[in-house]
N, C-alpha and C positions, 0 to 999 in steps of 0.2 A: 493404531495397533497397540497403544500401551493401554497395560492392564491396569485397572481401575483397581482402588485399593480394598473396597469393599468386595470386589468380586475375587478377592484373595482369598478369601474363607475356607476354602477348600482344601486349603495347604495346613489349616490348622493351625498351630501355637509352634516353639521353637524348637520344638520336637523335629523329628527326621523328615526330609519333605519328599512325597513319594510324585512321583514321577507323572508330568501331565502333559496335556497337549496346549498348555498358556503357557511353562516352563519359558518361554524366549520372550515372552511378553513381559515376564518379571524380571530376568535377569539383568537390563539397566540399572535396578536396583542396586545390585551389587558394589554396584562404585560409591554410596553411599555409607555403608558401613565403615572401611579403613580410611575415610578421609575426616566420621564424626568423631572415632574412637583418637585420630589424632588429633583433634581440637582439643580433648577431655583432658589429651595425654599431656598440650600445653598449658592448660589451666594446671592440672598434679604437678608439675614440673615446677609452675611457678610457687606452688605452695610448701613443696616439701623442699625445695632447694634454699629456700628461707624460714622457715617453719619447723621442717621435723625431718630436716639431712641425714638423720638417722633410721632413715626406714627407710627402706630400697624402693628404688621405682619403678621396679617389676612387680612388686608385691601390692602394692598399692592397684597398678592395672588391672591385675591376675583378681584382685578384690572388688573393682567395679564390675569388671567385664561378669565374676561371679554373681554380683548384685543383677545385673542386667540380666544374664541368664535364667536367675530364678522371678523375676519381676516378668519378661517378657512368656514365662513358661505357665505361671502362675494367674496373669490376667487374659489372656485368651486374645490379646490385641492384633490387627491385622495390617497395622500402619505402616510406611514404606521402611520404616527404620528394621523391623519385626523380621518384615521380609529378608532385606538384603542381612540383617543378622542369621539367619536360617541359611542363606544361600551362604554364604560363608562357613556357617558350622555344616555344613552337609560336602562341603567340598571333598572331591576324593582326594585318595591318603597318597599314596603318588604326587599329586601337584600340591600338598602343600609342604610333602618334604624337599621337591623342587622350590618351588618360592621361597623357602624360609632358611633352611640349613646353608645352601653355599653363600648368603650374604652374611650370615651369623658366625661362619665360620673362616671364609679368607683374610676378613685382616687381621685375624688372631693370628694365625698361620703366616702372613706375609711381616706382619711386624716381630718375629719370635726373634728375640739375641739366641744365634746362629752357633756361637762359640761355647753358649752355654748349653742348648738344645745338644748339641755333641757330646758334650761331657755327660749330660745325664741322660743321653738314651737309655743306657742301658735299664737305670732306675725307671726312667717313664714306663718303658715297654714292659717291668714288671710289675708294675703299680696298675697298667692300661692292660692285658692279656691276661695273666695267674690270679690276682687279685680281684681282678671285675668279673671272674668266672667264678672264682670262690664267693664273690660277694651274692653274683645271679645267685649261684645253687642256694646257698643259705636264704637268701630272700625267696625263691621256691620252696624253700622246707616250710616257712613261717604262712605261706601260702597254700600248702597243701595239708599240710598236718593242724597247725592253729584254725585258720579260717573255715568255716562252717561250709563253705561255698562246693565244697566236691567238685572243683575244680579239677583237670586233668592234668597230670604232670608236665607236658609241656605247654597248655597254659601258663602253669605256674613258673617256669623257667621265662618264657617270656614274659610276663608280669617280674621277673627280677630281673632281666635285660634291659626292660626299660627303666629300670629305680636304679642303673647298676650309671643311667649316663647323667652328668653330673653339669650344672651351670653356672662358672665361676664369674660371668660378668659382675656382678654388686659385689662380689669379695675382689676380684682384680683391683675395681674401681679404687675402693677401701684400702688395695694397698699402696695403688699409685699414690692417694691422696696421702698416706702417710709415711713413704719413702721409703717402705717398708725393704728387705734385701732381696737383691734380683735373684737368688737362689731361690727365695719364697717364692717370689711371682713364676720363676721356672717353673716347680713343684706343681702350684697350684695351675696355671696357661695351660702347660705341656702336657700333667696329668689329664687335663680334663678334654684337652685337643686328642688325644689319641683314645682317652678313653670312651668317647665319643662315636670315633670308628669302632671298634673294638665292640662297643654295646650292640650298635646296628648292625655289625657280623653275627652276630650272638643272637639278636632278636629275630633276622632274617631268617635264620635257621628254623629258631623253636616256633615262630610264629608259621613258617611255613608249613613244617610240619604237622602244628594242631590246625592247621586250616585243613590240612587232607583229608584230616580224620575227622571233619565235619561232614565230608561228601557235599559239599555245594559249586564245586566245580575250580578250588583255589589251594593254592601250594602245593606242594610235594613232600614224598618220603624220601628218606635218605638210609643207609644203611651207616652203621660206625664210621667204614672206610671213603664212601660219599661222604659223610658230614665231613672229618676231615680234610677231604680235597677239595668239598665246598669254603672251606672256612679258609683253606691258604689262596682258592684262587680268589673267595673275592678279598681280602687283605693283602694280598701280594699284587695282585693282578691292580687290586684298584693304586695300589702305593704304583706302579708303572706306569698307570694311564697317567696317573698324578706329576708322576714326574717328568711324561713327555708332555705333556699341558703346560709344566712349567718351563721347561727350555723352550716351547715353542714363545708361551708370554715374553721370556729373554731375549730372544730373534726379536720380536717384533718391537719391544724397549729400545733394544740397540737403535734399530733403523729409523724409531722415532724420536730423534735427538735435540731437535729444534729447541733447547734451554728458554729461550729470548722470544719464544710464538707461544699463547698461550692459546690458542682454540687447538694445537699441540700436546700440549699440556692436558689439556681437558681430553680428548683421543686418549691420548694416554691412559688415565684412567677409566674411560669407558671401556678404553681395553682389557683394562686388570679384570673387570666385573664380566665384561662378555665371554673372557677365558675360565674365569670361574663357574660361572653357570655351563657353560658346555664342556666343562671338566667332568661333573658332577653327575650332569645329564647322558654323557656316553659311557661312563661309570656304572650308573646304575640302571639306566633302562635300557641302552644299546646293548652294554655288554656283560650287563648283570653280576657287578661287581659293586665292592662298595662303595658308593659315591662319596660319604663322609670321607674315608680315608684318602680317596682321591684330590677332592679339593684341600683338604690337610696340606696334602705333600706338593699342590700345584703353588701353593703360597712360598710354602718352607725354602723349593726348589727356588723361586723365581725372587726369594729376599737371600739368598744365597749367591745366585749367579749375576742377577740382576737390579738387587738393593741400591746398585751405584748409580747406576740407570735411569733413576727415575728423577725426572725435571723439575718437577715440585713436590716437595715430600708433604709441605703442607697443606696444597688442594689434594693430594691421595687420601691424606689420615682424614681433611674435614669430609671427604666425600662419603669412606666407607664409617664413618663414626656417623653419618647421617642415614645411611641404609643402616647400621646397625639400630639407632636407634629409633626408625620407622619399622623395622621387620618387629623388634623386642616389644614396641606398644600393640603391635596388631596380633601379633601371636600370642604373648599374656593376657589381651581381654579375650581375644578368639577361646585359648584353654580355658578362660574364667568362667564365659559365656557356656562353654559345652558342659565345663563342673557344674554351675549355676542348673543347669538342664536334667546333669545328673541327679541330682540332691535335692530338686523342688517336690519328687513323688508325685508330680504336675499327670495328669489321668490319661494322657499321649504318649507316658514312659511303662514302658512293659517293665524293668527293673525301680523298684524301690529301696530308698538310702533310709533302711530304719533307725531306729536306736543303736541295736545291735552294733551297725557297720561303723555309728560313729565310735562305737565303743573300741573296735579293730579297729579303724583308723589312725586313734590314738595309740593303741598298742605299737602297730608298724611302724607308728613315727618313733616311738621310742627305743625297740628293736632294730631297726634301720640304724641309728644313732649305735648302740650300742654293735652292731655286724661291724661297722665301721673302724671301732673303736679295736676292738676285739682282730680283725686283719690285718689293721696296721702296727699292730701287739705281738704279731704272730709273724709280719712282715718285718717288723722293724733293726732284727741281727743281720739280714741280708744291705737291705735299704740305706743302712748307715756306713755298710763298706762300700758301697758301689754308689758308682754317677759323683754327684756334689755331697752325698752323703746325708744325714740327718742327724740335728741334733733334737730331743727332745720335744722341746718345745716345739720346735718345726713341725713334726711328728703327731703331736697335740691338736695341733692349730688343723692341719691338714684334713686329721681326723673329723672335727666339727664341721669344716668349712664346704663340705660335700652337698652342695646345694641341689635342691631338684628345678628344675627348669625346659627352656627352649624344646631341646632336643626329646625332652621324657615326651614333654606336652605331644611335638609332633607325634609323636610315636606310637602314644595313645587315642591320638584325635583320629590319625591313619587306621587304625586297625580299629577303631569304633566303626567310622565309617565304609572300611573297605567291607564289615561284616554285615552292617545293614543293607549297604546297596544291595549285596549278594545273596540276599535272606527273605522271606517273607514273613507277615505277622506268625505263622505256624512256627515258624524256626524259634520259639520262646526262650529257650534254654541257651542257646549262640548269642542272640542279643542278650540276655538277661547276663551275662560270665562277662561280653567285653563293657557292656554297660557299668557294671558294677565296677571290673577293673579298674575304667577311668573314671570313675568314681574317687577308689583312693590313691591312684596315679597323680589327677590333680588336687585329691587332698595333700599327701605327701609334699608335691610341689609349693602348696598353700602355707604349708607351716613349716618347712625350711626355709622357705624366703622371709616368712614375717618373726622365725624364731631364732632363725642360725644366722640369718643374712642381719636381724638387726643388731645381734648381740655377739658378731665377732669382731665388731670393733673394738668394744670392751674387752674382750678375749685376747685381742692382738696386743692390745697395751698391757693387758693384765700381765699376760707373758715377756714383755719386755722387749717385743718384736716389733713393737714401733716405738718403745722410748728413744728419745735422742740421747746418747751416750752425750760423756761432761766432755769428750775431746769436739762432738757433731759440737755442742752446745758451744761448745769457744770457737768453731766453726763458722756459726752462724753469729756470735757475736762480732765478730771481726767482720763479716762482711754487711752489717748493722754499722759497724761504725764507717765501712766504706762508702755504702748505701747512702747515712747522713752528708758525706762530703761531697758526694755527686750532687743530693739535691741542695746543698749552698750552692754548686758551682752554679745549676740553674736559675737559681734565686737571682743571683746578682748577674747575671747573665741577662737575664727577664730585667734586670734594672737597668740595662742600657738601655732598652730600648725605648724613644720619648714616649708613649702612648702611658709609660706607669712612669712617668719623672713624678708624679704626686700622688701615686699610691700611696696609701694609711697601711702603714706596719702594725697596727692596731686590729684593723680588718685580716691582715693577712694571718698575724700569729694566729688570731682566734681560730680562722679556718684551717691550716695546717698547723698540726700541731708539734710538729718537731721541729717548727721552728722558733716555739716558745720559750727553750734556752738557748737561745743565739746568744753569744757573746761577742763581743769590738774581736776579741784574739781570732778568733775562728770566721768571724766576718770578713778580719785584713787575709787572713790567710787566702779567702775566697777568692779575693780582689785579687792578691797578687796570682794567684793559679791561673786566672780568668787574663790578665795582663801578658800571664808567658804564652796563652795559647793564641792568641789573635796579634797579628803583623803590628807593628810601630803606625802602620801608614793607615792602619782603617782599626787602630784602637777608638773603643767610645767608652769615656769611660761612664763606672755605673751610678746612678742620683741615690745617691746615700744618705739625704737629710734626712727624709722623714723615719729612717729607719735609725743613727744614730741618736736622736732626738728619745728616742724610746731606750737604746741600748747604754748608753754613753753614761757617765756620773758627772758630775761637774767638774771633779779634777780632771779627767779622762776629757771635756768639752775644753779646758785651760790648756792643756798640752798637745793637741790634737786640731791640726789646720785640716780644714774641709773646704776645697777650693770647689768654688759652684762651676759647673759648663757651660760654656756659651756656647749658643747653637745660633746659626744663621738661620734668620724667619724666612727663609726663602726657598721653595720647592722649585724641582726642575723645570716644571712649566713656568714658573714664574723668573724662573733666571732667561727662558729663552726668549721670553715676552723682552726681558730688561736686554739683554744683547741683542737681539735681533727686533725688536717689536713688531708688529703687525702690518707692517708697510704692505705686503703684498696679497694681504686678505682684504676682505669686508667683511662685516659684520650685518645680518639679514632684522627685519623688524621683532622676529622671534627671537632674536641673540644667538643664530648660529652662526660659526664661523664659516665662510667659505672660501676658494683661493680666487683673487679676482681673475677675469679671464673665463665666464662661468661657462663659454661658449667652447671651451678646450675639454671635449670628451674624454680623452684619453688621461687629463688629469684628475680629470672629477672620479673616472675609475678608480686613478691608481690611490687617490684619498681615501674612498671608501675602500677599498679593499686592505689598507692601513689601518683604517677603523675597523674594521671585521677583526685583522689578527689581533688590533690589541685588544679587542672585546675577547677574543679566546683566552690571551695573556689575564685579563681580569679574572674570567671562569676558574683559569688553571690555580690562581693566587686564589680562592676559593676554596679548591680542594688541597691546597697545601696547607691553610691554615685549619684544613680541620683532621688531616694528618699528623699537623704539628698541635694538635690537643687546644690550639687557637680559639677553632670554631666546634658546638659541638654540634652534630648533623641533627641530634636531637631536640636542641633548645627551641623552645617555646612547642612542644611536640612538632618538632620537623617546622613548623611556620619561617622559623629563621631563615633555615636554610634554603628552604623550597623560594623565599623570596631573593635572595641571590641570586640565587640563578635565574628565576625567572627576570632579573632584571636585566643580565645579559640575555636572553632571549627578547629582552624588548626593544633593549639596545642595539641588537641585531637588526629586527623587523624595520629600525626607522631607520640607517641606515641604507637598507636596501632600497627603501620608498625615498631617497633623497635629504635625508636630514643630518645633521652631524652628529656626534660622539653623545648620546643622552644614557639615563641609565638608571638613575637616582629614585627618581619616582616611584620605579614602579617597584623599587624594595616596600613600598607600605602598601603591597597589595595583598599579601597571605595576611591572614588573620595567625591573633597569638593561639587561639584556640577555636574550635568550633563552638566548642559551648558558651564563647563570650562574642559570638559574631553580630546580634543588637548592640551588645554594649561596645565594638568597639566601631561597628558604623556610626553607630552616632559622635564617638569620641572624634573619627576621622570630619566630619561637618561640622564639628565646634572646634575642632583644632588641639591642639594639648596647649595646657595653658598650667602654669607652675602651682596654681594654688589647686589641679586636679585630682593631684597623688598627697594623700595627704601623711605626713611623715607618722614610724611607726607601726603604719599597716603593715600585714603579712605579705609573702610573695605569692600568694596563692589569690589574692585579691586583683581584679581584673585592669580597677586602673595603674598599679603595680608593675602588672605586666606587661601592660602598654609602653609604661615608660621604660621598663627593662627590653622590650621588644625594640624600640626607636634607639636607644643607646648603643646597644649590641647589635643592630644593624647598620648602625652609622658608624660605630667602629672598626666594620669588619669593611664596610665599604671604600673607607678610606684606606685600611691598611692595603688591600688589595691594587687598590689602583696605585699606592706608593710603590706598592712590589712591582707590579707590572711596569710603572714609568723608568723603574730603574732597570728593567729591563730592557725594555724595549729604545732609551735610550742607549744603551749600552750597543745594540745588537747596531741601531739605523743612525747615529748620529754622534757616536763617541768614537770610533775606529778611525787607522789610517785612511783605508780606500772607502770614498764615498759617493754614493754620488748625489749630488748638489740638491737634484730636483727629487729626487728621491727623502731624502733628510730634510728640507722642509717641506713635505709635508708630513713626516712624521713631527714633527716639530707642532704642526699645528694640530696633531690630533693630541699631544703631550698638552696643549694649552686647554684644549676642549675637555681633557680628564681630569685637569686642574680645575675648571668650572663646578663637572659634580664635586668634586671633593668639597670644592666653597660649600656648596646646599648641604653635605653632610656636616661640616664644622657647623655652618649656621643652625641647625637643625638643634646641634650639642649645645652649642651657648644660648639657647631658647629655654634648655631646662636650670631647674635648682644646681647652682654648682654642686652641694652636698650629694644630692644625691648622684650625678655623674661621676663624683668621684668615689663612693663608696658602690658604685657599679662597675666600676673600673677599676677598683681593689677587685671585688668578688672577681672576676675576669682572671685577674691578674692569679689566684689563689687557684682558680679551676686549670687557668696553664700549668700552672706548676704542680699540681697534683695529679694531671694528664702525664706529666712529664714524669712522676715519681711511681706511679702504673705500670707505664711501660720502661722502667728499669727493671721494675722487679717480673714483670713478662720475660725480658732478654733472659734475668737471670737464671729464670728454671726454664726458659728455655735452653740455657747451655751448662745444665745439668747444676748449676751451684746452688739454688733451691730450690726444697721437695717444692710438691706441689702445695699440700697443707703451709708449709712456712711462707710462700709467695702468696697465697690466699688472706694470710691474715693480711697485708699489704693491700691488697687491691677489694679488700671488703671493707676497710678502714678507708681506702681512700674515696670508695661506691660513697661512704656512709658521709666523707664529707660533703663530697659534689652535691650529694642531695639536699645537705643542709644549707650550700651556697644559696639553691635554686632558690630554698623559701625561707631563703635570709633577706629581710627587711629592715630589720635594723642600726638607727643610727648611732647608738651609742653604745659600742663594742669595748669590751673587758678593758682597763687600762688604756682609753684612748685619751689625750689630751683636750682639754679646753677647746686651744687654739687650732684645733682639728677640725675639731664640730664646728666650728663657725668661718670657718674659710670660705665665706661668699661674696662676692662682689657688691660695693659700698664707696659711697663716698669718692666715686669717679675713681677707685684703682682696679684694677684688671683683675677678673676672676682666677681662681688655679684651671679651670676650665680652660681660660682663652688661653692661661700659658703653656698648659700644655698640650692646645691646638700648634700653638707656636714651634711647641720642641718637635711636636709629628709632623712636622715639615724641613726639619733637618737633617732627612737624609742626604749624603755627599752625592753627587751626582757632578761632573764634566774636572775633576781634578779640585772641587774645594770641599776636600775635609774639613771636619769641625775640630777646632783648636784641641790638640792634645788636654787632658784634665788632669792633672795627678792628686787624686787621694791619697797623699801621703800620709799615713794614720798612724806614721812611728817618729817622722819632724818635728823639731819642736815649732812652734806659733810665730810665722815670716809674715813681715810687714808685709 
């Protein structure tokens, strides 16, 4: 039944598509278009958020989708993209004010500061009602007296209804990112939320009425005293539906309270959106009122009664920040696409965009700019006594920052298309008036996004409205120096633990760079901070050599004892092996352990079902190390990770089939990349062998990554099963009540976890010490810059910085990770001699093996490892 693409012909170019008997044959189509325009949307995304942050990223869409329009209008193509672009610009004006505005519009509404939204009503409602009708008319005058168009005066009134609704997303954005005053963000949210409603009361009206007075069978007349009653019931009427939509959302918040369930959570906000859209929708087509104003106030209402209500603020804001910015990609290229259409002159358009119009185009954009300027000049002795008041510059800013967007777009697209459906080729003059309209509807929109929307950044600062004052600025300096003591604390935190006893302080400073004026003072400081937080009984203290070694002076190395840790080589499996040994197992021809007695079902159960949870115990140590910036889920592109886990899924499977506690293996089964999967089959059949990686290569080099790939998977495997063992002893076999038969055989699954761990140490001591241990420095560099990320997340998450000050932070630290990845490097800024060559010789033991050694000194059954005291202010004891 689907329609061949060639037998599409008949629909013609992207022009309007008139009505067939295959129409249901094409429409599959459809679902094609908003799902190509957001792939595009992710490629722009990724270009201009690194690239050129200063140009909005509506403007950019609004500018393909423009390109696409005149491209697909211009070639005559009938390809399925063509198609579903046409079925989407042809969509009626009703369903795409349904689709598009209540998702664009409630979480502006639902997240407004409530306290401040009160205080400046009264300013919004004169800025949104007196002024957006002053501004219509005038944008009518410039339409009917300038423009050439002998346009009808209410035409013209509508054509300033729609320039009169204004879209402050890319200025919002701008000023969140520069912490701009929540008075601003008021002015600019609040002005544009209501004047939003306020426009489409206004446009309702004048458009209905020059629809009448077409005679094609659409709007109505009104008399003075009906306009009136029409303009308060639907802004009054729809502000009531709004408001009983929001106490109903409230009811249903309440009752859905479940904090601790999150498929709850998620209801929840499928709730907010479903209450939204049937706000909107009995608003305006039940009961023909205005929908904007109505979902406005259903937000307002339900972050007022019900703000407290809500279970996750976090999955609310990522949910509707994600409708927002799926409606904003599809609606900016959808306008671009219709402008594009408009403006191509393409032989399917009854209206033509000449010279002339671009010539008025420009005029209105400069006019518009200047009505603007000129009402809030006119507005401004009222404006500044009432609400939050205005200064100036506020005043200024607000003036420019009147952007055209979302809402004009709808508004235009709707009334393009409500007049063609309605119309036939004779009606020339109906099409040819709203065709040109959006014409420079979406020109308008074109060049306030790409002129005002890029150049009020500049504007913001120019005015002094997002400089940081010298008091912010000693502000932020103090918690810069707060910032630096947290990340010591971690630093030397990160140095208990044995996996970095022989990290190179060499690799680390290079990598992070604030830790490159460390000094002894501010190190001991760290030490002792780090001493008062953790108990006497499970202090470890932290391996300081390689790092005094670099910090120290010589008189400072004379006066200054550095007492080394001794760590017992002994893991929990291997203490249960030495106190209990193996008496009551066997050992099978493959080397699995089993309990003898094999004929005892019910034991063989309960074994493996011991080995199953601590294979979960492994999984969970998995995802904890990559919440604690441990592991990254991305390294070697997801290869890492995906092999983890998949080795508890293998883990699992032999198990089930009768085998014991295995695991290890099947970490070498993801490849580090797809595009090195010859090169690293072949590596896996010859084996890795130390003279493979040859020192100096890049990280981007595949036998590089191999060897980075085996390191950091034998790392991660071992630390997890130490987690797990200390668990899992703790929970079956360190407690008072136990039971006998129960604890060993946990005991014996603890020895069987100790077995992989051996293949993963041996696995380590098979490569170049050097480079494990400058791969275990980078490790060690990437946790701690994980860790120095999500401080500065907490912090603007709990309002101490803007969004712009935490960015420089987490773009600085983006910027190191990446250069971790394709650090290769053995000879780092300032490293020692006796650094570089720390490799096993001459029958003494690598730093490798020892600190295999010290990652097995976790405490486990009551023997802590010997108190250490770095006492860095004693003087030098025998």
């Amino acid at each position: 039944m689907m329609l061949l693409v060639e037998d599409a012909e008949e629909y013609g170019t992207i022009g309007k598509m008139s009505s067939s008997p295959h129409q249901e044959e094409v429409d599959p189509y459809a679902v094609l278009f908003p799902w190509f325009v957001m792939a595009i949307g992710t490629m722009v995304y990724f270009v201009t958020s690194r690239y050129f942050n200063t140009i909005p990223y509506t403007a950019i869409m609004f500018l393909i989708g423009t390109l696409m329009g005149i491209g697909a209008s211009l070639s005559g193509r009938t390809d399925q993209l063509t198609i579903s672009m046409r079925l989407w610009s042809d969509i009626n004006g009703e369903l795409i004010l349904l689709i598009f505005l209540p998702g664009l519009l409630f979480w502006d509404a639902l997240d407004v500061n409530f306290r401040l939204f009160c205080v400046s009503f009264s300013q919004l409602i004169t800025m949104a009602f007196p002024m957006v009708l002053a501004g219509a008319t005038l944008t009518a005058c410039v339409a009917f007296y300038i423009f050439p168009y002998d346009w009808p005066w209410m035409l013209c009134m509508t054509f300033g209804s729609i320039l009169s609704a204004t879209d402050p997303a890319a200025v919002a954005a701008l000023l969140k990112e520069v912490g701009a005053p929540p008075r601003l963000k008021m002015h600019i949210s609040g002005e544009s939320m209501l004047n939003d409603g306020s426009a489409v009361v206004f446009y309702t009206i004048f458009s209905n009425i020059w629809l009448r007075g077409l005679g094609i069978g659409l709007g109505e007349t009104y008399s003075v005293a009906e306009g009136f009653a029409l303009f308060f019931r639907m802004s009054l009427g729809g502000a009531a539906v709004g408001i009983a939509f929001g106490l109903g959302l409230v009811a249903l918040l309440f009752h859905l309270n479940r904090r601790l369930d999150l498929e709850e959570n998620v209801v929840q906000v499928a709730t907010t959106a479903t209450v939204a859209y049937l706000s909107f929708y009995t608003a305006e087509i039940t009961l023909g009122m205005s929908g904007v104003i109505s979902v406005v106030l259903t937000g307002i209402t339900a972050a007022t009664f019900g703000g407290g209500m809500i279970n996750s603020r976090s999955l609310m804001e990522s949910f509707w920040h994600l409708v927002e910015h799926i409606l904003n990609t599809v609606l900016f290229t959808l306008g671009g696409i219709v402008w594009g259409n408009a403006i191509s002159n393409s032989d399917d358009r009854i209206a033509k965009f000449h010279s002339k119009d671009w010539s008025f185009l420009f005029l209105l954009y400069l006019l518009i700019n200047v009505i603007q300027f000129f009402l809030v000049t006119v507005f401004y002795p009222l404006l500044s006594r009432i609400g939050l008041g205005w200064r100036w510059e506020e005043a200024l800013f607000v003036s420019y920052s009147g952007l055209r967007g979302a809402v004009g777009i709808a508004f235009a697209v709707s009334l393009d298309n409500e007049v063609f459906s309605a119309t036939t080729e004779e009606d020339v003059v109906a099409r040819d008036n709203t065709s040109t309209l959006f014409g420079h509807v979406g020109g308008i929109a074109f060049l306030t996004l790409w002129i005002n929307g890029t150049l009020a950044g500049p504007l913001l600062r120019r005015l002094g409205l997002a400089k940081p004052t010298e008091t912010r600025e000693r502000v932020v300096k103090r918690f810069e120096t707060i910032y630096y003591h947290r990340m010591l604390d971690d630093f030397v935190h990160l140095l208990t633990d044995p996996r970095f006893r022989h990290a190179d302080f060499a690799v680390i400073r290079h990598h992070v760079p604030e830790l490159k004026e460390l000094t002894v003072e501010d190190l001991r400081k760290a030490v002792e901070r780090n001493k008062d937080k953790v108990a006497a009984s499970s202090y470890k203290a932290p391996h300081l050599k390689n790092v005094l070694s670099y910090i120290q002076s010589e008189e400072e190395n004379d006066d200054d004892k550095i007492w080394a840790n001794e760590y017992s080589s002994h893991s929990v499996a291997e203490d249960v092996y030495m106190s209990n040994g193996l008496g009551d197992y066997d050992i099978d021809e493959n080397d699995h352990v089993q309990p003898k007695g094999e004929g005892e079902v019910d034991s063989i159960k309960l074994t493996n079902e011991l080995r199953l949870s601590f294979i979960d115990m492994v999984r969970a140590s998995f995802e904890r190390q990559v919440k604690k910036g441990e592991l990254d889920a991305r390294q070697e592109d997801g290869a890492l990770y995906f092999a983890l886990l998949q080795s508890c899924d293998f883990a699992a499977d032999l198990v089930i089939r009768g085998h014991g506690l295995q695991g290890f293996e099947a970490t070498a089964i993801a490849e580090v990349a797809w595009i090195d999967k010859m090169d690293l089959a072949a590596r896996r059949i010859l084996r890795p062998r130390k003279e493979e990686y040859k020192r100096g290569e890049r990280g981007n080099t595949a036998s590089y990554r191999a060897l980075r790939f085996d390191v950091y998977r034998s790392l991660a495997f071992i630390e997890a099963h130490r987690h797990a063992q200390e668990k899992f002893y703790q929970e079956l076999c360190d407690g008072e009540i136990q039971d006998e038969n129960l604890t060993e055989r946990a005991k014996l699954v603890l020895f069987e976890s100790e077995k992989q761990v051996a293949m993963a140490e041996d696995l380590l001591r098979s490569f170049d010490p050097q480079d494990v241990c400058i791969l275990i420095s980078h490790l060690f560099c990437a946790i701690l810059l994980n860790k120095i990320a999500r401080d500065a997340e907490r912090l603007q998450a709990a309002g101490i910085l803007h969004e712009k000050e935490a960015r420089k932070y987490l773009e600085e630290t983006e910027e190191e990770l990446h250069n971790i990845e394709f650090c290769a490097t053995h000879s780092h800024p300032g490293q020692h001699e006796g650094q570089k060559q720390d490799t096993s010789s001459d029958g003494k033991r690598s730093s490798v093996s020892r600190m295999l050694d010290g990652m097995k000194s976790i405490s486990f059954q009551k023997r802590a490892s010997q108190a250490v005291l770095y006492d860095l202010e004693s003087p030098k004891k025998q």
